[in-house]
Backbone bond lengths (Angstrom), bond angles and torsions (degrees), N, CA, C in turn:
res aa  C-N    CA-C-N  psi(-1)  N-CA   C-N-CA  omega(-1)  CA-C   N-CA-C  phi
1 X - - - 1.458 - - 1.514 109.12 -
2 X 0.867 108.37 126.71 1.735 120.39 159.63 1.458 117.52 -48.12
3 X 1.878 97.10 127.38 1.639 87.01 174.42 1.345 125.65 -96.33
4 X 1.021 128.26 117.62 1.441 122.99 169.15 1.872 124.18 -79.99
5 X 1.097 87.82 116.97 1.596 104.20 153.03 1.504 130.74 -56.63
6 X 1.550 107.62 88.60 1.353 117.31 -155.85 1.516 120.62 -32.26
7 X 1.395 92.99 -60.53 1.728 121.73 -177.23 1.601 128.15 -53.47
8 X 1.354 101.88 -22.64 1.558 115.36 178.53 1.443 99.88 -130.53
9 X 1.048 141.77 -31.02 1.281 128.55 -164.97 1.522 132.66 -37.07
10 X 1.701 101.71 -34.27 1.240 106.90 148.04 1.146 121.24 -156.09
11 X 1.351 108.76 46.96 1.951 117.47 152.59 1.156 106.73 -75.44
12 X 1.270 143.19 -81.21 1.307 141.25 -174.05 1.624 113.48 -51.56
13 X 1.110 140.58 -21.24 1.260 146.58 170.41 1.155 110.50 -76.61
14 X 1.116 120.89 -62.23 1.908 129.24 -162.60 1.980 97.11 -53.89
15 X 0.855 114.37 -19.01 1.420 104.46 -173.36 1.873 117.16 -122.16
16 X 1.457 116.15 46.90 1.238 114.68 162.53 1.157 103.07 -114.54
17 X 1.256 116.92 -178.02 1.683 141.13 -130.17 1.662 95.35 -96.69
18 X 1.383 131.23 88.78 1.522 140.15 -152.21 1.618 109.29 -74.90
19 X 1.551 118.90 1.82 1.084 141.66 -179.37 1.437 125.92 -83.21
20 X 1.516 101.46 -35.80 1.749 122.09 155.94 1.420 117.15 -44.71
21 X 1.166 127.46 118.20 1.607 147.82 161.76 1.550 98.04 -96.02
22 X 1.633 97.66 160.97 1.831 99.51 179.96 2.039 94.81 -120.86
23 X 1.394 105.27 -23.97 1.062 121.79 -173.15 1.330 130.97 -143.25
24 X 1.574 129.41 159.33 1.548 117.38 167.74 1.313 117.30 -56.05
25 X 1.483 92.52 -40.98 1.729 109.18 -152.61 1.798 104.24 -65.92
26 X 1.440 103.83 -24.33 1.616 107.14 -171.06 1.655 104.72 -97.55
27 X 1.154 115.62 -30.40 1.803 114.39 -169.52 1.413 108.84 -151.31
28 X 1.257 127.10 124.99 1.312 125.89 173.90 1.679 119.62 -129.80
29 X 1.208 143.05 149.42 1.039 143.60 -179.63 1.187 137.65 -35.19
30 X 1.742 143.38 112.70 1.708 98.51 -144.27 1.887 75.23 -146.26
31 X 2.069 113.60 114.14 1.143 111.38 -174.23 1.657 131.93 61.70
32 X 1.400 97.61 -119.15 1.788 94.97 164.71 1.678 116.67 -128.11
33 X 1.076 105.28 31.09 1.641 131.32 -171.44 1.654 89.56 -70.16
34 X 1.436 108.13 113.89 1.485 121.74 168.46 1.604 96.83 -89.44
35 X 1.289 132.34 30.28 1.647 133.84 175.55 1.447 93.50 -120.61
36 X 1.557 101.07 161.47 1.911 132.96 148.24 1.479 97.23 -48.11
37 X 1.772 123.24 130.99 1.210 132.46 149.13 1.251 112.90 -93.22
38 X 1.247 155.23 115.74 1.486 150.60 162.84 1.762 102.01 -38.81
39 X 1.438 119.40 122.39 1.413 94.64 141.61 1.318 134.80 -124.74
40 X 1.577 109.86 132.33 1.578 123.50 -158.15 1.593 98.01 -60.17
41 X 1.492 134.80 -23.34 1.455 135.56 -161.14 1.871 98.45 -53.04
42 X 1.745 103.00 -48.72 1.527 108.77 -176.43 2.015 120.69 -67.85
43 X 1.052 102.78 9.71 1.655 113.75 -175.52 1.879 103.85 -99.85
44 X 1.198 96.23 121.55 1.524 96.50 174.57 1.357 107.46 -101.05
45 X 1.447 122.54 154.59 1.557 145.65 -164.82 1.750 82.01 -75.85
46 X 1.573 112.10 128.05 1.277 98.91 150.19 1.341 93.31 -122.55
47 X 1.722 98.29 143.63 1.204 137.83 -137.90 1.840 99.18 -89.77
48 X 1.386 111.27 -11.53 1.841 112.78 -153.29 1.815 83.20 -110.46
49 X 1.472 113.25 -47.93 1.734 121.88 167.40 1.655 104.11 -45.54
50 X 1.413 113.21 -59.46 1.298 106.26 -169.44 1.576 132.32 -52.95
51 X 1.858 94.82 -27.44 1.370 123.26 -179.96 1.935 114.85 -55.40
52 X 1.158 84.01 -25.41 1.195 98.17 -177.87 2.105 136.69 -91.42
53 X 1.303 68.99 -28.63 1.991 96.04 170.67 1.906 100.56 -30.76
54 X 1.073 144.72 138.11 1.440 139.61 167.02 1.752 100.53 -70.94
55 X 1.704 99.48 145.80 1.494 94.63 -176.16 1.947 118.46 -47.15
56 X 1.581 99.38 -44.36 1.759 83.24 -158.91 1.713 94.88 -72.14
57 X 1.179 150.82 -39.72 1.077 128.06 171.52 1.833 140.76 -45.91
58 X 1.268 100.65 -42.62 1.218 120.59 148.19 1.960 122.04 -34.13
59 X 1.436 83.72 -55.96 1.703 93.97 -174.51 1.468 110.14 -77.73
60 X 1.331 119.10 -18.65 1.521 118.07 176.07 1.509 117.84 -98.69
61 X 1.533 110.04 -6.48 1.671 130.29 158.63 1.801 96.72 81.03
62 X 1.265 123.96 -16.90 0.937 134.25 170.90 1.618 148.66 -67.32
63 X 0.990 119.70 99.32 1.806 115.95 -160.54 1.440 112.39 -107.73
64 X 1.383 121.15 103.07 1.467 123.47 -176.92 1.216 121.63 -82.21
65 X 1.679 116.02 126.44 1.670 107.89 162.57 1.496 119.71 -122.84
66 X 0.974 114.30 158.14 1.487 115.61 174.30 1.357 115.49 -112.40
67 X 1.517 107.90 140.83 1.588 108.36 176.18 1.511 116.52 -147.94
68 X 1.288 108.19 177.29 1.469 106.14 -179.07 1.403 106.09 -115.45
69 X 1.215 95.38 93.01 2.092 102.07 175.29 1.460 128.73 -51.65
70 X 1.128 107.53 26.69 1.610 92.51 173.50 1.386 124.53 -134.66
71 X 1.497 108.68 17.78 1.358 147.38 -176.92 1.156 132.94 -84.04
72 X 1.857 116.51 15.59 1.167 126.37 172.26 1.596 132.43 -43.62
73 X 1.402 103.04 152.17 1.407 143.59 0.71 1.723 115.34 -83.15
74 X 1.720 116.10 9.58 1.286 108.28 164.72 1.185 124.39 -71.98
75 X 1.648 135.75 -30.13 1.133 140.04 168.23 1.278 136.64 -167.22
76 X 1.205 124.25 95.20 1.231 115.34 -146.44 1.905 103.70 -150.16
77 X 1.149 130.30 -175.16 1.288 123.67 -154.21 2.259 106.18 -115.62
78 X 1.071 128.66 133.72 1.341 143.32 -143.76 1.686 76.36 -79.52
79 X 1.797 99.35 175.72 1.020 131.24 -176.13 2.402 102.97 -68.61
80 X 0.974 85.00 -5.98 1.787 87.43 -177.64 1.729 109.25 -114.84
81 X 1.720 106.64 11.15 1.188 111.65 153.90 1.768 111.46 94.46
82 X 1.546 109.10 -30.81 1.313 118.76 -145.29 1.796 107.39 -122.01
83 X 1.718 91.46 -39.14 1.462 80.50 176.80 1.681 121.82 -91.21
84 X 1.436 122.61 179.67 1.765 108.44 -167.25 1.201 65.87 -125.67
85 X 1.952 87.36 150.84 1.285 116.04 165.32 1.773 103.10 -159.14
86 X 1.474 84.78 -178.65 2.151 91.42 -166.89 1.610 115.34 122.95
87 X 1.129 105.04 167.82 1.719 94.13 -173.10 1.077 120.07 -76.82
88 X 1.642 138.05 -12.30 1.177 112.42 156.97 1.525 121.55 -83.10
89 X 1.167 134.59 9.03 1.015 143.54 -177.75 1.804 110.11 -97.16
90 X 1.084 101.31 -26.66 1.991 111.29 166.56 1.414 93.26 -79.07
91 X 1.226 133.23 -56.63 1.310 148.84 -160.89 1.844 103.14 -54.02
92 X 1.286 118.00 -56.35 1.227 138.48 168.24 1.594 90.87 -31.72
93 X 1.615 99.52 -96.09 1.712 109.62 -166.20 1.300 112.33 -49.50
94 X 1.535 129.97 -17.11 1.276 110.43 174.23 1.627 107.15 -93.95
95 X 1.327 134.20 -12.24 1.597 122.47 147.05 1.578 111.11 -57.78
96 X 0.657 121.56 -42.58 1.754 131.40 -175.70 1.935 107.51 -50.01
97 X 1.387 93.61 -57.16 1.077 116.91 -162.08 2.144 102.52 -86.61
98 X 0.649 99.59 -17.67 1.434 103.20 -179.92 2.072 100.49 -94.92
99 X 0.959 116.68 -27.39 1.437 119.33 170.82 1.875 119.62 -88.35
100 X 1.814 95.12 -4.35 1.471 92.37 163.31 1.829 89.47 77.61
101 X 1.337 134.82 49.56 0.961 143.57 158.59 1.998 115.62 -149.28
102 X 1.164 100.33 173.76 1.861 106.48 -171.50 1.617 85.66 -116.95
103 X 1.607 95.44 134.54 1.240 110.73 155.56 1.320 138.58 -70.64
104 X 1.412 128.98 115.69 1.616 108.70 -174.54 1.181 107.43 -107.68
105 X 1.209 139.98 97.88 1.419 162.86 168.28 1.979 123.53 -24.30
106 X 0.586 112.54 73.86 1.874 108.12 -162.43 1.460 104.77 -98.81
107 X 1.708 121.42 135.09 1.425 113.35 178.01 2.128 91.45 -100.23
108 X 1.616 79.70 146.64 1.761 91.20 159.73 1.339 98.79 -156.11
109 X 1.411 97.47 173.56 1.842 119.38 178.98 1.749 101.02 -65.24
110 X 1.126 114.71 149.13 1.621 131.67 -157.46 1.767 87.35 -65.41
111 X 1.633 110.77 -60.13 1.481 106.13 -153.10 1.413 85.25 -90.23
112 X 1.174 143.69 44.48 1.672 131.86 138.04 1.207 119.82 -124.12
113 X 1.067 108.52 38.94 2.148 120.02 177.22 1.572 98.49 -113.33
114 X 1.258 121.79 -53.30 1.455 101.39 -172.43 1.652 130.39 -50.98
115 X 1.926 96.65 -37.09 1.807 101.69 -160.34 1.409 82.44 -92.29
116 X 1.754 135.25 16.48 1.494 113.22 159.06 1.286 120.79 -123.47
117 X 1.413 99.88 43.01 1.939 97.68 -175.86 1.737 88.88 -111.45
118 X 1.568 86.53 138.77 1.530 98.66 -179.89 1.876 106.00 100.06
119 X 1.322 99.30 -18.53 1.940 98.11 172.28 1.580 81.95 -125.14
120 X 1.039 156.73 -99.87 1.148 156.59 -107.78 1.367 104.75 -101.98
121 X 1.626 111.05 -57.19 1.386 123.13 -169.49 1.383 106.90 -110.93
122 X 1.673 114.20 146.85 1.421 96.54 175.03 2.057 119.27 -95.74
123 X 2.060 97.19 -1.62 0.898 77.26 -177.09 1.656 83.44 -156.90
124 X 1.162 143.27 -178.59 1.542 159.36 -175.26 1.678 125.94 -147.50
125 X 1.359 110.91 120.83 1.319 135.19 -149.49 1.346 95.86 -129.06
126 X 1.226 144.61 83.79 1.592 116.10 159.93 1.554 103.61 -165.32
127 X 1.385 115.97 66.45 1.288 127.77 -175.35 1.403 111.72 37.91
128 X 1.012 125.99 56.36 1.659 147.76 173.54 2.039 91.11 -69.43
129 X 1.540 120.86 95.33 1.199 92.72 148.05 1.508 133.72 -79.25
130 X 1.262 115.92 171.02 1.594 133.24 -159.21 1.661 103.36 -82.64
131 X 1.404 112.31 90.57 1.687 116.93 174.65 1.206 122.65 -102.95
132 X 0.777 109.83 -172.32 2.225 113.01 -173.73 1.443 101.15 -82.80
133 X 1.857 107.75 -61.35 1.441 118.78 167.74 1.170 115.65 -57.52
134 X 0.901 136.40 6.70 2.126 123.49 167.75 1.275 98.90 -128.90
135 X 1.466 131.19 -1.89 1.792 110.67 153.91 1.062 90.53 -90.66
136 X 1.333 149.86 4.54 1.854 119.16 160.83 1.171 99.39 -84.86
137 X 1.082 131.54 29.76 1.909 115.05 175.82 1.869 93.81 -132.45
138 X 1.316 100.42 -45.95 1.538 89.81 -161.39 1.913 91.55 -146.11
139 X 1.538 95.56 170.95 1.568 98.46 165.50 0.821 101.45 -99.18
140 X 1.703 93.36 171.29 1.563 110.69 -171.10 1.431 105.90 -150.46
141 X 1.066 118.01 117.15 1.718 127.08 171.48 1.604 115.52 -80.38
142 X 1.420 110.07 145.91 1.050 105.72 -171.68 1.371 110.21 -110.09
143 X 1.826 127.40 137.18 1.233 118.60 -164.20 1.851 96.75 -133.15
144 X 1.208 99.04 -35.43 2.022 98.89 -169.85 1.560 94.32 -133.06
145 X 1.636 95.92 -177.23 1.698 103.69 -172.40 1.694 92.64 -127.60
146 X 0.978 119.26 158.84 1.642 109.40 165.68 1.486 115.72 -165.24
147 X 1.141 115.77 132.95 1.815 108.79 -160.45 1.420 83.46 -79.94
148 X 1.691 103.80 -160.56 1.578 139.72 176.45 1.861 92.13 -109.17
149 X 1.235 85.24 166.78 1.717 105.16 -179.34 1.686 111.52 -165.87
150 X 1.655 102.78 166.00 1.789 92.46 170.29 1.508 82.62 -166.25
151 X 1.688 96.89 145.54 1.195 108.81 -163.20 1.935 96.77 -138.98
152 X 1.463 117.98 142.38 1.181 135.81 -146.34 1.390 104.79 -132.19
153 X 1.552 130.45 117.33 2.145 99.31 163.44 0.646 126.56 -26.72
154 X 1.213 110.76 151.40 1.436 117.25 173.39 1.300 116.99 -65.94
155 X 1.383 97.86 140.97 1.582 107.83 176.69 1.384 99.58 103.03
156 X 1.324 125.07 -36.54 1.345 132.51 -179.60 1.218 113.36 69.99
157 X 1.296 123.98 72.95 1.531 120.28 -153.03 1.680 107.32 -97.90
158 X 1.240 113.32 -5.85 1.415 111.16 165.58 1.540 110.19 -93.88
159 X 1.204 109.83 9.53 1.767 112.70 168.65 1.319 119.21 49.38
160 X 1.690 110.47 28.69 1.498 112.97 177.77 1.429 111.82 -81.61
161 X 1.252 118.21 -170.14 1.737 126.70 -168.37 1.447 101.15 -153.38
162 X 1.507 104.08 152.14 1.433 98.69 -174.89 1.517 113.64 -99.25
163 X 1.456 109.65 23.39 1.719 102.25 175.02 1.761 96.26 -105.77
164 X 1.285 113.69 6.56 1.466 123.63 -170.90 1.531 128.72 -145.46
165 X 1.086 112.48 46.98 1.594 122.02 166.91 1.304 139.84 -38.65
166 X 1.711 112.40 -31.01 0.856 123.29 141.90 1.614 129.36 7.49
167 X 1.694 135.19 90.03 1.461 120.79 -179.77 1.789 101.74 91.14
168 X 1.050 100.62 -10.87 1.653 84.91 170.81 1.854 115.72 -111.33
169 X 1.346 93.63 156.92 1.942 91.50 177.69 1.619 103.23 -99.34
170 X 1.532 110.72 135.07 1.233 104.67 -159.92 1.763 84.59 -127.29
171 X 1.437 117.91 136.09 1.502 118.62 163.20 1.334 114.07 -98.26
172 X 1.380 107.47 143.49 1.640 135.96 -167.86 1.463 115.99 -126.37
173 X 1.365 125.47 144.99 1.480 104.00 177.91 1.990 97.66 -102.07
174 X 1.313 87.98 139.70 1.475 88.55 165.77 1.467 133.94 -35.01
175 X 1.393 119.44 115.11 1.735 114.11 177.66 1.102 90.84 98.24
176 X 1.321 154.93 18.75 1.376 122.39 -168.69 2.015 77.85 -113.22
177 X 1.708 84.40 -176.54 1.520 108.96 178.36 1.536 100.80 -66.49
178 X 1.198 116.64 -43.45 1.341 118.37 -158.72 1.429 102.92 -82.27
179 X 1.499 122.50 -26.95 1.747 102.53 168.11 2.112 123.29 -56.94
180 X 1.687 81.14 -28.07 1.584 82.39 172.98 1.415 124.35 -78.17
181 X 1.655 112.34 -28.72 1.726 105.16 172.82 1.547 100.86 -92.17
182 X 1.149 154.92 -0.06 1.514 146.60 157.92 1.647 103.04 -60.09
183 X 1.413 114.25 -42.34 1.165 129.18 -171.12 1.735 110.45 -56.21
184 X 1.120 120.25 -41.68 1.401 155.63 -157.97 1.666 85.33 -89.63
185 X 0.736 116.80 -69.47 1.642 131.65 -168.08 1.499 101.63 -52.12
186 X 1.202 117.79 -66.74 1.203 130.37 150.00 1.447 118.59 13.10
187 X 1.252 95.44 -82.78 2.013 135.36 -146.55 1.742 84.45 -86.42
188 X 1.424 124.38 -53.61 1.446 147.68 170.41 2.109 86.29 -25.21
189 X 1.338 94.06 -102.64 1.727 102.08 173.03 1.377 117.04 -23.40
190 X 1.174 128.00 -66.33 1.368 128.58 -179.06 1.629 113.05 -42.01
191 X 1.568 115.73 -54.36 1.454 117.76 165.51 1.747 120.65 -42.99
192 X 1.232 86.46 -69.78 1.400 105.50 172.49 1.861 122.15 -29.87
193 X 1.708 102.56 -32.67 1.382 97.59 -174.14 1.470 114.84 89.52
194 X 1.444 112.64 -0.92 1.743 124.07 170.70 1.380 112.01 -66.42
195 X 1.763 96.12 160.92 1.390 98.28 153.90 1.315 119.60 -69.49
196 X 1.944 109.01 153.39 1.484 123.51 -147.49 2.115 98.78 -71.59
197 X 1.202 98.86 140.57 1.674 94.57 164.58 1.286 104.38 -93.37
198 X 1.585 116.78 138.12 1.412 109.16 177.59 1.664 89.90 -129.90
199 X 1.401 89.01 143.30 1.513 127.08 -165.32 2.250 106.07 -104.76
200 X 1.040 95.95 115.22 1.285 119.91 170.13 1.313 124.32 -111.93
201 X 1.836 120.60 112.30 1.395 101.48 -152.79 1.758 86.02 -134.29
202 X 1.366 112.00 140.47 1.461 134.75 -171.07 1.267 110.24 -116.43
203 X 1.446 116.88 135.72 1.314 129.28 -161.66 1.830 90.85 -80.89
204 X 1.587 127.37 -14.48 1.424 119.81 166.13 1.746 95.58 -152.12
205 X 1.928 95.82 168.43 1.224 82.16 174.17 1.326 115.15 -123.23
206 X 1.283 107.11 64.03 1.546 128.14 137.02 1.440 110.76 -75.61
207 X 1.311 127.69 -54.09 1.333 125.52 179.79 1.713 122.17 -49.00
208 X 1.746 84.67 -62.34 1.671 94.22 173.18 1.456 132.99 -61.99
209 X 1.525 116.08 -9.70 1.673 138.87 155.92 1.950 102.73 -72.98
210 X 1.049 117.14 -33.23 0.864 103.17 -163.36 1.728 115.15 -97.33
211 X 1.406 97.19 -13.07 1.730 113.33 178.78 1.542 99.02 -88.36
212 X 1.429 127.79 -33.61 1.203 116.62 133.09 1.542 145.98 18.94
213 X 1.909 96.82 -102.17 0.921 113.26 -179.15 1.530 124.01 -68.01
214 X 1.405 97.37 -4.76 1.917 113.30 -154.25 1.858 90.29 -105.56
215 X 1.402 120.22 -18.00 0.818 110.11 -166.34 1.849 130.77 100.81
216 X 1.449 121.43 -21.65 1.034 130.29 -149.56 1.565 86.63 -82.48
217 X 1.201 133.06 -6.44 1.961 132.01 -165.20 1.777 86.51 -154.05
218 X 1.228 121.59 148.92 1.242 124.94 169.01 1.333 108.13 -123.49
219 X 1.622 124.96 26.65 1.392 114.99 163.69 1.535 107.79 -159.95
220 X 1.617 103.08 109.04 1.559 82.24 171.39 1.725 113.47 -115.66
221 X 1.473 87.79 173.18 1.711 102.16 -164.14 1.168 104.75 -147.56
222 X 1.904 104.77 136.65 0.898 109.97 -158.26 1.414 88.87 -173.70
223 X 1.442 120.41 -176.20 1.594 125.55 -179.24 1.851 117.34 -88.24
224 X 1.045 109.82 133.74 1.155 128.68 -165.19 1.857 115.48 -25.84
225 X 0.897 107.71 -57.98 1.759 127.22 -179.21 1.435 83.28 -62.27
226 X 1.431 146.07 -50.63 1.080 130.84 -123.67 1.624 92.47 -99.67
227 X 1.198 96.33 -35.46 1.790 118.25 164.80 1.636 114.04 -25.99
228 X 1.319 94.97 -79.90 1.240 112.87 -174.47 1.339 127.07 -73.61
229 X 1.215 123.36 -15.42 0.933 127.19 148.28 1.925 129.83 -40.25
230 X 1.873 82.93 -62.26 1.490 96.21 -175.89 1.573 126.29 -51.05
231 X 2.093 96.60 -29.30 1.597 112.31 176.80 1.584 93.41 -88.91
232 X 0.825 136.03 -43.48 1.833 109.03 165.55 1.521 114.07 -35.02
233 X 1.259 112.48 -70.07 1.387 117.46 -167.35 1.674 117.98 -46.03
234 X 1.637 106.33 -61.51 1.264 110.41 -125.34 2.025 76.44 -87.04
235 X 1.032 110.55 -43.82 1.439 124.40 160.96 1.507 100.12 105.48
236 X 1.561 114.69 13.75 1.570 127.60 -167.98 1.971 105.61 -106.26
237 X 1.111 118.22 7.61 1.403 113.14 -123.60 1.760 83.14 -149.19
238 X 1.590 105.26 140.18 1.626 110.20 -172.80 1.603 93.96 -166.88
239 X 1.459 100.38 127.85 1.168 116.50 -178.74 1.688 112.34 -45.80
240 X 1.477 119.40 140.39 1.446 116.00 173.48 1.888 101.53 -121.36
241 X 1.498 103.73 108.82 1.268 121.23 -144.82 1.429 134.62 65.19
242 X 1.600 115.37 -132.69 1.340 112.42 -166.73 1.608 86.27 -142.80
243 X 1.266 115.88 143.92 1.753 119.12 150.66 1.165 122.95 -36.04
244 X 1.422 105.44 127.57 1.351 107.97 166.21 1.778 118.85 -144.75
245 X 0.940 135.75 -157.88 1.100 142.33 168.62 1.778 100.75 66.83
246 X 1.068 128.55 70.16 1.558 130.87 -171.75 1.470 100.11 -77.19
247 X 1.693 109.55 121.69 1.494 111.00 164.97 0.946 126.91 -114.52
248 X 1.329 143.39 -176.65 1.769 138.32 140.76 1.566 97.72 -76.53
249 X 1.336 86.26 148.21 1.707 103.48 156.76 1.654 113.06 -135.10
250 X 1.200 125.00 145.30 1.367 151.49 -159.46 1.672 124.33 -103.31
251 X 1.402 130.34 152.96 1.159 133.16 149.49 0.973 102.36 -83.24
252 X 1.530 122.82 155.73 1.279 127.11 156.40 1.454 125.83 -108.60
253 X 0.956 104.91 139.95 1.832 103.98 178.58 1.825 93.70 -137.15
254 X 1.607 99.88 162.41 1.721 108.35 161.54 1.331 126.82 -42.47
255 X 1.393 116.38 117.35 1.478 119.70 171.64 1.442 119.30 -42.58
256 X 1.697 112.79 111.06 1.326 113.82 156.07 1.753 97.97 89.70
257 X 1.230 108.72 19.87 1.821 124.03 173.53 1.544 111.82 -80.49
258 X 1.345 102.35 175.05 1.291 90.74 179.46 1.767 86.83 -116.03
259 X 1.104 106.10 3.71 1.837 89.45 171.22 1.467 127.18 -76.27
260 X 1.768 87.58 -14.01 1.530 93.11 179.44 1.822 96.78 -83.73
261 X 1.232 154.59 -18.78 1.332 125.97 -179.15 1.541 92.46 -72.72
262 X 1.438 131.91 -43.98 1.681 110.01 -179.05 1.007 113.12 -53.52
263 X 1.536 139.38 -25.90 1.685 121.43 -164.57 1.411 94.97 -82.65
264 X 1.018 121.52 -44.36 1.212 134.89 -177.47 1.717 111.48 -46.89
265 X 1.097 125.93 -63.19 1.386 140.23 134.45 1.405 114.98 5.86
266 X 1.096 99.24 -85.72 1.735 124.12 -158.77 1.517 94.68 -66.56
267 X 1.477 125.10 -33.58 1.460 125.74 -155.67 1.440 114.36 -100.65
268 X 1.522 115.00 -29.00 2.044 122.33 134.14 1.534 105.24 -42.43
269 X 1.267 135.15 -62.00 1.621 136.67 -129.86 2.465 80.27 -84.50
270 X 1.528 92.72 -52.25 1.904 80.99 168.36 1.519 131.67 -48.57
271 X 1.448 111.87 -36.38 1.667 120.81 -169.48 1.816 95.98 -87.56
272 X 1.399 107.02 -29.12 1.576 98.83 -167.58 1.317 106.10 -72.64
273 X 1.577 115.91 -43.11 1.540 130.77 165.02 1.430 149.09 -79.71
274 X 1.773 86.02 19.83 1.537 105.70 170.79 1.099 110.95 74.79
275 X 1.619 159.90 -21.86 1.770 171.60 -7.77 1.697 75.78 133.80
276 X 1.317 139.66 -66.89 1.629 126.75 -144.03 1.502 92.22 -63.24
277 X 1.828 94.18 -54.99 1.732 98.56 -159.87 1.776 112.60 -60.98
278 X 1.269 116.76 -36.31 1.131 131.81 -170.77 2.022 98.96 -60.54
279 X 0.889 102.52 -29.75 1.441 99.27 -174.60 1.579 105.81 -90.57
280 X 1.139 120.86 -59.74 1.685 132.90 161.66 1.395 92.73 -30.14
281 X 1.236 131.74 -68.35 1.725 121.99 -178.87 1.378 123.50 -23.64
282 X 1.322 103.08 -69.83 1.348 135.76 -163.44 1.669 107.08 -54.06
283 X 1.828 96.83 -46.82 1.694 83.19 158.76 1.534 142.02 -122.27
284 X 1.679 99.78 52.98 1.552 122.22 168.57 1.853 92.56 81.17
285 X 1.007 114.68 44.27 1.827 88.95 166.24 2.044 91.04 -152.67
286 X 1.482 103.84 51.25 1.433 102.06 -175.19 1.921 113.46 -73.75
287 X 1.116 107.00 18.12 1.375 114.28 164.58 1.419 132.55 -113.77
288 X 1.358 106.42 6.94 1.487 135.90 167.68 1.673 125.19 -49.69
289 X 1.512 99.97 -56.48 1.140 98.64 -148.10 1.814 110.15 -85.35
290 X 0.863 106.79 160.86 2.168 121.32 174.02 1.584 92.31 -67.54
291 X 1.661 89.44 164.22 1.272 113.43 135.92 1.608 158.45 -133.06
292 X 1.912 82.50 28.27 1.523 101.27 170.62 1.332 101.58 -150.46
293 X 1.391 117.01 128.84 1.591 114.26 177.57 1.548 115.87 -99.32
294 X 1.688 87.31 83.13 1.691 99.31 164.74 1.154 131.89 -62.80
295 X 1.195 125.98 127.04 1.409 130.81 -168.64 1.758 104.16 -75.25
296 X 0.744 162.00 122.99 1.856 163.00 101.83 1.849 95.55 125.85
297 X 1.661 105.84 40.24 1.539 102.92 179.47 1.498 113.91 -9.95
298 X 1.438 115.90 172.43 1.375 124.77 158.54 1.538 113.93 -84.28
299 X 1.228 144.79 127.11 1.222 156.45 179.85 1.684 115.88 -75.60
């Protein structure tokens, strides 16, 4: 595994110009998309991954993922509203595409992708980090690392700190990791005899970036890349501290499948052949990625 350097790993990354390509072969122009397009044309079939695909998927050439689009720059929806794009969404089509199948791309709500992979979906993409409670439901391969973060207006005008949350309302998107440690944080204060943390939780975090900026929450939290991004964008928005808490995050496939040894497969055959990093580049988080895609790590 790759080590990441908590503190920079992706502060200084999450915020360059997401419009930069390094190559044809990795990003090409797509409509009026001011983003990186992946193109799957440069991905070759490996032939030992493909071996592995389960017959009826194989036979329908088709590889499903589900994600939660509003999770930029990991996944989130193009300037025409409709299509998804971001690095796990290149990431997707180049598993797809390396098993000699097309990715078909599907948006859903964060906490209804896990209990439908294996009926609905055949597989799940959407910065899922790697927990104890979600390898009892499903596997999970490991492809990138990505801390926690929390980001404040600028200026930080409620003068909070991030070793002390305590008294502030912080927005979360539903299902994520971070509704469960805010939660904790929470309960933490209440013991403590602090002022109350109040918890604001968004069905995406587009919303919770955006209650944010408006003021209605004065802290949001969320995963590191996703952080910095949001203070690129929204241009309202300034980190409160530094990242920390560095995790893996996972594909998901059906527990104990055999689709999970192909993802698994296909997602070594990207890091061994340079294809993971080359895409992670393209959209500012080139310090992301692994270099072995362990299936259900040890915790």
């Amino acid at each position: 595994m790759r080590k990441l350097p908590v503190a920079v790993a992706f502060a200084a990354t999450a915020a360059v110009a997401l419009s930069a390509c390094t190559n044809a072969s990795e990003t090409e122009g797509s409509g009026d998309s001011e983003y990186p397009v992946f193109d799957v044309a440069a991905i070759a079939v490996d032939e030992a991954a493909a071996a592995l695909v389960p017959a009826d998927i194989a036979d329908s050439g088709v590889l499903t993922f589900a994600s939660e689009t509003s999770y930029a720059p990991a996944e989130f929806l193009d300037v025409d509203g409709t299509t998804p794009i971001g690095y796990d969404i290149d990431i997707a089509k180049a598993i797809a595409a390396t098993l000699g199948l097309e990715a078909q791309l599907e948006t859903a709500s964060f906490d209804s992708i896990i209990p439908a992979i294996g009926s609905k979906f055949d597989a799940g993409i959407s910065s899922f980090t790697i927990t104890t409670e979600r390898l009892g439901a499903v596997d999970m391969t490991q492809y990138i690392a990505a801390g926690e973060g929390y980001a404040v207006q600028t200026g930080n005008p409620g003068g909070f700190s991030a070793d002390n949350l305590c008294g502030a309302t912080v927005a979360v998107q539903v299902g994520t990791i971070q509704e469960d440690e805010i939660a904790d944080t929470a309960a933490q204060c209440e013991a403590d005899g602090a002022d109350e943390l109040e918890i604001l939780t968004y069905q995406t975090n587009a919303d919770a970036t955006t209650n944010v900026v408006g003021g209605k929450a004065d802290v949001l939290f969320a995963d590191s890349p996703i952080i910095g991004y949001a203070i690129e964008q929204t241009g309202k928005l300034e980190w409160l501290g530094e990242p920390f808490a560095t995790a893996a995050q996972g594909v998901v496939t059906e527990k104990d499948s055999e689709l999970t040894a192909a993802v698994s497969a296909a997602l070594q055959a990207l890091m061994d052949n340079g294809t993971l990093d080359d895409i992670l580049s393209a959209w500012g988080v080139a310090d992301a990625g692994l270099d072995e895609a362990t299936t259900n790590p040890s915790l």
